[in-house]
KEKE-372564 format. One line per 4 residues: number of its first residue (from 1); their letters; for each residue x, y, z of C-alpha. Coordinates in steps of 0.05 Angstrom, whole numbers, plus 5000, padded with zeros to 4 digits. Layout:
N
NUM> a> X:Y:Z ~ ...
END
This chain:
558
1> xxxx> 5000:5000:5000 ~ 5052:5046:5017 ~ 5087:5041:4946 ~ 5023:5045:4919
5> xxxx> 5021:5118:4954 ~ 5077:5142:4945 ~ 5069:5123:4861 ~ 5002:5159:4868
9> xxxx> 5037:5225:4893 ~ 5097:5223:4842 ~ 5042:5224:4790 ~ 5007:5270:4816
13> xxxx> 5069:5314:4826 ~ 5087:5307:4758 ~ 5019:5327:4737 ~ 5022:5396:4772
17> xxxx> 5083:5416:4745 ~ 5073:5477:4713 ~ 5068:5487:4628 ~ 5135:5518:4609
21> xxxx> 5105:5584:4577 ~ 5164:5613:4512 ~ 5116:5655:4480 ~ 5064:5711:4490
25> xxxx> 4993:5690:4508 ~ 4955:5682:4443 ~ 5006:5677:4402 ~ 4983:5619:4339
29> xxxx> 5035:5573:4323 ~ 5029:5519:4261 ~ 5078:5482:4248 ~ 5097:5418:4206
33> xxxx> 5079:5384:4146 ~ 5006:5415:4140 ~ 5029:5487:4142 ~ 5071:5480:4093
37> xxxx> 5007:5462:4052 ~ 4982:5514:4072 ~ 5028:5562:4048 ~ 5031:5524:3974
41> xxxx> 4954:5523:3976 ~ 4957:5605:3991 ~ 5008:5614:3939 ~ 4967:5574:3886
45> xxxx> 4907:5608:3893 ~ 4942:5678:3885 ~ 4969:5658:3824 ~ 4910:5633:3793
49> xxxx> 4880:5707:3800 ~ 4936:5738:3753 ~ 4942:5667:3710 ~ 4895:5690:3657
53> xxxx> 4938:5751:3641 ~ 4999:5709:3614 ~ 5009:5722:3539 ~ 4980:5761:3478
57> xxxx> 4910:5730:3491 ~ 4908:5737:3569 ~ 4851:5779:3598 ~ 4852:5835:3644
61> xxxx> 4841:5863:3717 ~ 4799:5915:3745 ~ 4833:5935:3815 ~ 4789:5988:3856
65> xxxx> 4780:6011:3923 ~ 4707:6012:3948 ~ 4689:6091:3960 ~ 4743:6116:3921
69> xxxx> 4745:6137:3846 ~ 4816:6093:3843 ~ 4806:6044:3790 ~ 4863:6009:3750
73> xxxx> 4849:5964:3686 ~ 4913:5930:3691 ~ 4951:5868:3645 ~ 5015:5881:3680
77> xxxx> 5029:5823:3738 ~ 5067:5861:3785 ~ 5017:5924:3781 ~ 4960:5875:3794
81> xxxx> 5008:5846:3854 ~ 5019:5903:3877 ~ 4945:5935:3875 ~ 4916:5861:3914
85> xxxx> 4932:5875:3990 ~ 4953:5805:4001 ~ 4953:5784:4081 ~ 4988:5718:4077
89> xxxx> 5051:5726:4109 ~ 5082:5666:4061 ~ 5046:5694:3998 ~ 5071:5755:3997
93> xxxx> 5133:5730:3971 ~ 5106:5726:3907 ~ 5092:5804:3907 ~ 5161:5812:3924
97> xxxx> 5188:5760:3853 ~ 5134:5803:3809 ~ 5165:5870:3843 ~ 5243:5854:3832
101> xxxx> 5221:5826:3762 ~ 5188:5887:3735 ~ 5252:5933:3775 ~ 5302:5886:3741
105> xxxx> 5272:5870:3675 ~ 5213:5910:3665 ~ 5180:5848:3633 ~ 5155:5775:3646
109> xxxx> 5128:5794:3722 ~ 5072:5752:3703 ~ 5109:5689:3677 ~ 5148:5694:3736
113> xxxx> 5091:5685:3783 ~ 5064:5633:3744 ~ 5120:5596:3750 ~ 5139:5595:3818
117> xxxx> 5069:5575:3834 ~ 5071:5517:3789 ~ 5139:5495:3821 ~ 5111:5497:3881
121> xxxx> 5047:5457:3863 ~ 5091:5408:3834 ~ 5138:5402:3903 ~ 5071:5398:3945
125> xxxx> 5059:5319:3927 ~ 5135:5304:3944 ~ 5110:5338:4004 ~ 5057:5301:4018
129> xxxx> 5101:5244:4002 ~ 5144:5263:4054 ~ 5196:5285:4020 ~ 5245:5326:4062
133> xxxx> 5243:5403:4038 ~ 5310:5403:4036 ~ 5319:5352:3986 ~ 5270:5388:3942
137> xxxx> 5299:5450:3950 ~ 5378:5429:3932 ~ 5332:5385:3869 ~ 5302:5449:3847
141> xxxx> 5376:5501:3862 ~ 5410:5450:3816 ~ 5354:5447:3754 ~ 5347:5521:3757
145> xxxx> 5429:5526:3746 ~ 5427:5479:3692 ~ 5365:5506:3660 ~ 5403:5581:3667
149> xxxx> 5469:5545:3633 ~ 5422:5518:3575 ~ 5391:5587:3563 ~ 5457:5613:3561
153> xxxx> 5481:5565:3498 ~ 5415:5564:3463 ~ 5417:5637:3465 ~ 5429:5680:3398
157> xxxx> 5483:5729:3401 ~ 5478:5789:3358 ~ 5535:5837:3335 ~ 5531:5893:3378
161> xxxx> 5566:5940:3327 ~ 5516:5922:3264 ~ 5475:5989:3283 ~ 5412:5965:3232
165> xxxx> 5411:5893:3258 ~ 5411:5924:3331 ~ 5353:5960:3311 ~ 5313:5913:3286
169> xxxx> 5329:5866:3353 ~ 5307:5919:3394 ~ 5241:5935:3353 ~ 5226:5857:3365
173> xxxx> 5236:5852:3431 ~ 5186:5916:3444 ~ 5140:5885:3398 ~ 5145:5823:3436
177> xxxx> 5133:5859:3501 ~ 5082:5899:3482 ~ 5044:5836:3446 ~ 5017:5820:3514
181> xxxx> 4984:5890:3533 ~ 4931:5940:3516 ~ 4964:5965:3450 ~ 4994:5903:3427
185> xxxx> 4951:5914:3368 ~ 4993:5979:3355 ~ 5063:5953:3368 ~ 5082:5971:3301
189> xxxx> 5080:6035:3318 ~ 5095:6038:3390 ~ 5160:5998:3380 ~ 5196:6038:3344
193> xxxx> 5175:6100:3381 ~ 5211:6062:3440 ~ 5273:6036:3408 ~ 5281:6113:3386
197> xxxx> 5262:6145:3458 ~ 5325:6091:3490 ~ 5373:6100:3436 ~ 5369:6174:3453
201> xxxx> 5400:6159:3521 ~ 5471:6158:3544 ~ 5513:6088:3562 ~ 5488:6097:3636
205> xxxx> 5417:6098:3607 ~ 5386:6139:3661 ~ 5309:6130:3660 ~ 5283:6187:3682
209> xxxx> 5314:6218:3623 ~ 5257:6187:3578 ~ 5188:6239:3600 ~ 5132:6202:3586
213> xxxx> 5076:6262:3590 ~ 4998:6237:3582 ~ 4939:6269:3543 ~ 4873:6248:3547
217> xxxx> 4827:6255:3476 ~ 4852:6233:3414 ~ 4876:6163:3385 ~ 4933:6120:3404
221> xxxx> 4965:6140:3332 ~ 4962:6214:3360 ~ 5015:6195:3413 ~ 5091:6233:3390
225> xxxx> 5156:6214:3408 ~ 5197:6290:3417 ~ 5266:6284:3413 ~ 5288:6334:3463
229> xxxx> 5236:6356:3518 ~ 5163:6381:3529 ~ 5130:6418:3575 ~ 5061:6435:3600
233> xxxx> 5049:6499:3596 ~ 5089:6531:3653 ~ 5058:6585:3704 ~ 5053:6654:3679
237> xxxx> 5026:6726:3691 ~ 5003:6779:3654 ~ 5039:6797:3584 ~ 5059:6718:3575
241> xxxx> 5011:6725:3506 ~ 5058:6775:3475 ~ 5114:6736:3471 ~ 5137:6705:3416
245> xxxx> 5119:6626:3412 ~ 5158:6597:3358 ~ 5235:6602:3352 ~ 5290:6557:3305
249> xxxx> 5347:6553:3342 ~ 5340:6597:3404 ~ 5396:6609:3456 ~ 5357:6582:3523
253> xxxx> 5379:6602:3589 ~ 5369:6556:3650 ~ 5359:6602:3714 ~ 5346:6585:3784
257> xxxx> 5326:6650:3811 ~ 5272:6683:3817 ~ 5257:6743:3775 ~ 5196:6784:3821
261> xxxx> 5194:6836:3871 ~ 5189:6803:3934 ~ 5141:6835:3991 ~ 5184:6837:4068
265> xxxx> 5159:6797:4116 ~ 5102:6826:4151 ~ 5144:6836:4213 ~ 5196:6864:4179
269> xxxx> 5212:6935:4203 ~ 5256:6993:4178 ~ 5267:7057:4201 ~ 5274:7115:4153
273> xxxx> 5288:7189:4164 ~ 5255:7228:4117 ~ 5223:7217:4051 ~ 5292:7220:3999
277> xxxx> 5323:7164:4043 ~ 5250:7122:4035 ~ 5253:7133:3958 ~ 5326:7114:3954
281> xxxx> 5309:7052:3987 ~ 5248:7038:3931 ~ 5289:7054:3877 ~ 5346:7007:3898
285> xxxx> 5304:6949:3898 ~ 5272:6964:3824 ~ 5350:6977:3804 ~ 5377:6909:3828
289> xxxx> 5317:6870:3787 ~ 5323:6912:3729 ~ 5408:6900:3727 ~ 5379:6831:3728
293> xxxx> 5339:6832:3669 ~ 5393:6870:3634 ~ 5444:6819:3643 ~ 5395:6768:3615
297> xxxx> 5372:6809:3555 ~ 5448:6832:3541 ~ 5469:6760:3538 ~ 5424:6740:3479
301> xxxx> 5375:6693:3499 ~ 5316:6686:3469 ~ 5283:6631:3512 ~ 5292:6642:3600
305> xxxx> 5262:6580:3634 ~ 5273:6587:3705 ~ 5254:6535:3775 ~ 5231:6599:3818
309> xxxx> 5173:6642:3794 ~ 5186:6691:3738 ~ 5137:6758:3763 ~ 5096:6801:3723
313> xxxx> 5143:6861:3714 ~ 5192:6807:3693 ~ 5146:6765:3646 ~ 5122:6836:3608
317> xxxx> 5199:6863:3608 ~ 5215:6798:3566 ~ 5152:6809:3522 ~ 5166:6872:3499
321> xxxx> 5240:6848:3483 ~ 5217:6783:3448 ~ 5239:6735:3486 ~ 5192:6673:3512
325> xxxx> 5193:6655:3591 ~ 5167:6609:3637 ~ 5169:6594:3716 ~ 5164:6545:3769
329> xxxx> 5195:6478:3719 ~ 5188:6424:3751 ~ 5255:6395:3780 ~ 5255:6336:3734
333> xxxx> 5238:6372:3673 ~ 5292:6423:3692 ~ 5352:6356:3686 ~ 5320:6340:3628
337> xxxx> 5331:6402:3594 ~ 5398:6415:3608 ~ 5420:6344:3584 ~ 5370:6362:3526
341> xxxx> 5391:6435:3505 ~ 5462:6434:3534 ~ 5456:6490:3578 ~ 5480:6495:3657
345> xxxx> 5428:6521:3702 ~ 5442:6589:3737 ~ 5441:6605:3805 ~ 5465:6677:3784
349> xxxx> 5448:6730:3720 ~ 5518:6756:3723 ~ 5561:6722:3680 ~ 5524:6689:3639
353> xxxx> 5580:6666:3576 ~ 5552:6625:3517 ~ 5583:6565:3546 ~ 5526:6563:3601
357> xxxx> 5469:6580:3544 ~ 5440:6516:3513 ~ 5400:6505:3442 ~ 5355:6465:3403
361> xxxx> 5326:6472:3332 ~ 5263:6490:3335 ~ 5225:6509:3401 ~ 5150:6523:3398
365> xxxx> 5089:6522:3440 ~ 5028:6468:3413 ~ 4962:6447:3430 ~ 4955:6377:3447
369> xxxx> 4885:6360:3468 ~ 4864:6412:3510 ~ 4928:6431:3547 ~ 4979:6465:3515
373> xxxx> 5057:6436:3509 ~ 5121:6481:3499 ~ 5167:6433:3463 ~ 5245:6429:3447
377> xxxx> 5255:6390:3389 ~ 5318:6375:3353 ~ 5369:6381:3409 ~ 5438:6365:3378
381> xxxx> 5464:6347:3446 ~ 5400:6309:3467 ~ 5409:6250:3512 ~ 5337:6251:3531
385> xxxx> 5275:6245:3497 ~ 5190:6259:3518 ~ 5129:6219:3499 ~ 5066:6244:3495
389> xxxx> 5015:6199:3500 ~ 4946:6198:3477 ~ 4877:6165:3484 ~ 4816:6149:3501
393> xxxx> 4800:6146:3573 ~ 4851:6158:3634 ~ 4859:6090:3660 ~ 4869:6070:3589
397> xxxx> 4928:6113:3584 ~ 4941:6099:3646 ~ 4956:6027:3622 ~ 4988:6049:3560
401> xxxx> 5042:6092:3610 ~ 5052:6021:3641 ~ 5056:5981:3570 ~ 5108:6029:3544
405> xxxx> 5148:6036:3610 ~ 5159:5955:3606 ~ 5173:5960:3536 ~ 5228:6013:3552
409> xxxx> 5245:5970:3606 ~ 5265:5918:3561 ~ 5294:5954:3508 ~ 5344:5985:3552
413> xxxx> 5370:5910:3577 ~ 5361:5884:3510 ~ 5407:5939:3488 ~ 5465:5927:3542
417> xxxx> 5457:5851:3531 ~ 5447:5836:3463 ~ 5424:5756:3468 ~ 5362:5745:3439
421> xxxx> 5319:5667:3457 ~ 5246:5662:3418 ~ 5185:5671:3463 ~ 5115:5643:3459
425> xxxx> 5132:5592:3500 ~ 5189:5560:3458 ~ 5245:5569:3510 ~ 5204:5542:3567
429> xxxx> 5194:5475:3527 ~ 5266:5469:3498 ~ 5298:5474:3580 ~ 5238:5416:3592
433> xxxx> 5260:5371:3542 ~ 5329:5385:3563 ~ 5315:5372:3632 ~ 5274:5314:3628
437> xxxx> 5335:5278:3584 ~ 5385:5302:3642 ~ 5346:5270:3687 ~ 5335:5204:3665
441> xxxx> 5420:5200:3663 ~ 5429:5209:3750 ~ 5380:5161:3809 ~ 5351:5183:3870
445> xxxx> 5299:5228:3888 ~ 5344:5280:3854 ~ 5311:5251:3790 ~ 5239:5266:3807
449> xxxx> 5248:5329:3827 ~ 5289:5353:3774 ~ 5241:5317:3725 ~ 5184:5358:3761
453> xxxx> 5225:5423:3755 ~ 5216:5401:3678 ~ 5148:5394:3683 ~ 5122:5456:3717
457> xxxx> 5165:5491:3657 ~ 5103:5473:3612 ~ 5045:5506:3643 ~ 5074:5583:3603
461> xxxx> 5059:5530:3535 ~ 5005:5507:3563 ~ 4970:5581:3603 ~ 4988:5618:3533
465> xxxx> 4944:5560:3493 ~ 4891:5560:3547 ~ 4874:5641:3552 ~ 4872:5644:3477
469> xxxx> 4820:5592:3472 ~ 4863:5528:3438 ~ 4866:5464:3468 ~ 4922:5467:3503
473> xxxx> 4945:5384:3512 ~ 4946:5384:3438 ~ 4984:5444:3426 ~ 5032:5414:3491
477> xxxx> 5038:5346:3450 ~ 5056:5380:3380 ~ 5103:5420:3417 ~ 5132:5363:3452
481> xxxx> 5135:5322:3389 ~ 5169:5386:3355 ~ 5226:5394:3404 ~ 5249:5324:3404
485> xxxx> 5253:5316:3325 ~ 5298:5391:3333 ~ 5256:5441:3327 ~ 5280:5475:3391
489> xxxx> 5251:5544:3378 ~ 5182:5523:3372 ~ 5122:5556:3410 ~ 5050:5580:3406
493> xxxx> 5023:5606:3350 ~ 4961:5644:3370 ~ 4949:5668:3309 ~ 4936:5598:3268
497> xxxx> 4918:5568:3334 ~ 4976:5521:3314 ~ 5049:5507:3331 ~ 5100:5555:3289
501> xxxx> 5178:5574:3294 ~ 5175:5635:3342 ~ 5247:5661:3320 ~ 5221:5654:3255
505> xxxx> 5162:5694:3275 ~ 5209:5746:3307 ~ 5174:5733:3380 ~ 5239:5758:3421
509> xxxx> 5260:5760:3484 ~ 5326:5786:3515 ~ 5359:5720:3547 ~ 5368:5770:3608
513> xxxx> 5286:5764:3623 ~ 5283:5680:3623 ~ 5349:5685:3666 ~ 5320:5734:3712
517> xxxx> 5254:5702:3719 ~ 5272:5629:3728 ~ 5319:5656:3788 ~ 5272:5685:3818
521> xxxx> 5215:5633:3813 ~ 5266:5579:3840 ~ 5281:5623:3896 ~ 5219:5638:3911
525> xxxx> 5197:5567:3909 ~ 5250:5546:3961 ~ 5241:5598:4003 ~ 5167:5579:4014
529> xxxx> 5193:5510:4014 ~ 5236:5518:4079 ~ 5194:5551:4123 ~ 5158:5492:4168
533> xxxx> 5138:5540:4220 ~ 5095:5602:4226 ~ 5086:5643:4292 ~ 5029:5700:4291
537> xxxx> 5051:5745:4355 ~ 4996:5774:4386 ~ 4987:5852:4376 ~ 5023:5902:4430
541> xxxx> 4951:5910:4467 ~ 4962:5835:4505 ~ 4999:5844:4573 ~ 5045:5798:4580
545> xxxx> 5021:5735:4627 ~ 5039:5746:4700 ~ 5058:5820:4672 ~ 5063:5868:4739
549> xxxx> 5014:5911:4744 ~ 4951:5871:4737 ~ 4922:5820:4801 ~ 4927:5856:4861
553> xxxx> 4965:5922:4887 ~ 5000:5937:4941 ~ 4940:5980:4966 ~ 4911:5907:4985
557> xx> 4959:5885:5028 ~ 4929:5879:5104
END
């Protein structure tokens, strides 16, 4: 009886001890094999949302805010990332691969997504399988690498120094990225415009140096490219009608003054004895703006653009000497016309030598729609360029903005790297093909996963096929058949709803946009991969358990 006992109280001992107690109370902690479901399931189901805007068929988003008159109409992936206020903690990973994409590249932020979900839908039955994560993840490090090394052979290299077949590359690969978006039925005239506006840029290829200015009214075709700089019409007073509005080759001065008679504070005080000293005092202050104006006017300009505001005395003293002026440019447009016009901006109107004074054929103010646009064209030294865009509604240019940005995007990396691989699909499948014969040559679970890695390659085949209405396992089994007989740049043809030579077709891609977007899928994937543990803390507003201050006070104490 008595070892009965004391058994009975060693239990019961071990029963009371207290719960060891690491983290807040209410914090929510999941862990293990099911979470990481989770987090794949979560990850799927964002990427079916943007899915259907992959390729030249894929539909588009409306974004908006409930109660506000935001509304975006948007093809782009990582706008549409961007604009969904995703909660997940693990999904938002995704937002980040669609942001670094478009940053990077400019274009393919929807492939990317795309594919990092299917990788991970493909890991999930290994999962399931129990599969160890990291064995997945070193499976899919070392297919991404050799899929990278492939797109490096199978890539075409161009001669950099051929000036017309650089031209033409570029033109192809805006066409290609606009094909995709709102005026892919106008790419034969946007791409050029684009592959002109980059061209006009230095080596460093600064990107605020391309403006891109937007108009409602009018028709896409109404959209100009300006070599050189435009304005909106700046802020003016009085007398700003009589100047002249039209000038071929003007000297233009860049000031950053201000040209007005300033009022003193209203606390300023000063005291003057007697009336000559007051009127000295009045007259000094018109004589120091009008030396001002004088050493403008004496220095030849015809044009004075200035970042301050140019007054009313000011804007009428130019008028009646011919010469056009504007105030308050916008900092931006300010950088842009001195890389434009050549000319130095001023912080002083003494000495102001021809060396500081900049040019441009032919300056002149225009209507467009129903503002009005002073414009520098023709700048000799112009390493910038504006576009004006045009169009119906403003979310639809709006959209356009965001087409044309990607397509400069592009242009600009296509320009520094000048390897070319076909699109519509026709790389994806070649790196499969590839893959799946790699794989068959090393055992292990390696093989699987590098065989699924292979697999999930298809679904940009097989999501271009099934948003432009084709049947997509018969276009995937022509283009299966195609690439093992050799055909190894063959993709979609939404045209024919067939199977066609894309680098016939003149689909291309810079090799720097697959590169880009398979690394960061892969990563993405494995990063999702190893997390097997998610802890939700509590917000601030939970004391702490056992936290001083709440139970009893010392006012209780008998």
């Amino acid at each position: 009886h008595f070892h009965c006992f004391v058994f009975c109280v060693a239990a019961m001992s071990h029963m009371l001890q207290p719960t060891i107690l690491l983290l807040k109370d209410g914090t929510d902690t999941s862990q293990g094999k099911p979470q990481l479901i989770s987090n794949i399931n979560a990850c799927c189901a964002i990427v079916d949302t943007i899915r259907t805007t992959l390729g030249p068929r894929g539909m588009d988003k409306l974004v908006y805010a409930p109660g506000t008159s935001n509304v975006t109409i948007s093809n782009d992936g990582a706008t549409i990332m961007r604009l969904l206020e995703i909660v997940h903690p693990a999904a938002k990973t995704l937002v980040d691969i669609a942001r670094s994409q478009d940053e990077e590249v400019g274009d393919g932020t929807t492939s990317v997504v795309v594919l990092a979900g299917e990788l991970l839908k493909q890991s999930k039955q290994f999962v399931e399988d129990s599969v160890h994560p990291t064995v997945i993840i070193r499976g899919l490090r070392t297919a991404c690498e050799l899929a990278k090394a492939k797109i490096n052979e199978l890539s075409v290299k161009l001669d950099k120094e051929d000036q017309g077949a650089l031209r033409a590359m570029l033109e192809k690969c805006a066409g290609t990225a606009l094909n995709s978006k709102l005026i892919g039925s106008h790419k034969k005239f946007f791409a050029p415009m684009v592959v002109d506006a980059v061209m006009h840029l230095d080596d460093d290829q600064d990107l605020s140096l391309i403006g891109i200015k937007k108009v409602p009214g009018g028709s896409m075709e109404d959209s100009i490219l300006v070599e050189g700089v435009a304005l909106k019409k700046l802020f003016s007073y009085a007398g700003f009608e009589q100047q002249p509005k039209k000038f071929e080759n003007p000297k233009i001065a860049l000031l950053n003054i201000e040209l007005e008679l300033r009022a003193e504070k209203d606390n300023a005080e000063i005291r003057v004895e007697g009336h000559d000293e007051y009127k000295r005092m009045v007259d000094a202050e018109w004589t120091i703006i009008f030396n001002k104006l004088d050493e403008i006017v004496n220095s030849g300009v015809q044009i004075v653009l200035s970042r301050k505001a140019i007054g009313d005395l000011a804007t009428q003293y130019f008028a009646d000497r011919g010469i056009f002026c504007g105030g308050r440019v916008p900092d931006e447009d300010m950088r842009r016309l001195a890389k434009a016009t050549g000319a130095t901006v001023q912080t002083t109107s003494s000495n102001m030598t021809p060396d500081v004074l900049g040019t441009c054929a032919v300056f002149e103010e225009r209507q467009i729609g129903k503002e009005r646009y002073n414009i520098f064209s023709g700048c000799t030294e112009a390493k910038t360029a504006t576009m004006i865009l045009r169009g119906g509604g403003e979310q639809f240019i709006a959209e356009m903005d965001r087409s044309v940005h990607d397509a400069i995007m592009v242009v600009r990396r296509a320009r520094r790297h000048t390897d070319v691989v076909a699109g519509g699909g026709a790389l994806e499948m070649e790196i499969s093909k590839y893959l799946r014969e790699y794989s068959r040559t090393i055992h292990g679970k390696q093989q699987l996963i590098i065989n699924a890695f292979a697999k999930a390659l298809e679904v940009i085949p097989h999501q271009i096929s099934e948003n432009s209405g084709l049947d997509a396992t018969t276009i995937l089994n022509k283009l299966r058949q195609k690439h093992n007989q050799g055909g190894k740049w063959f993709g979609v043809d939404i045209m024919n709803d067939d199977i066609c030579d894309t680098f016939e077709s003149f689909v291309w891609e810079p090799s720097q946009v697959k590169l880009n977007a398979f690394t960061a899928a892969t990563e993405a994937a494995c990063l999702i991969l190893s997390v097997d543990e998610t802890v939700k803390n509590p917000g601030a507003s939970n004391e702490m358990p056992g936290a001083p201050g709440g139970g009893m006070g010392r006012g209780m104490q008998r």
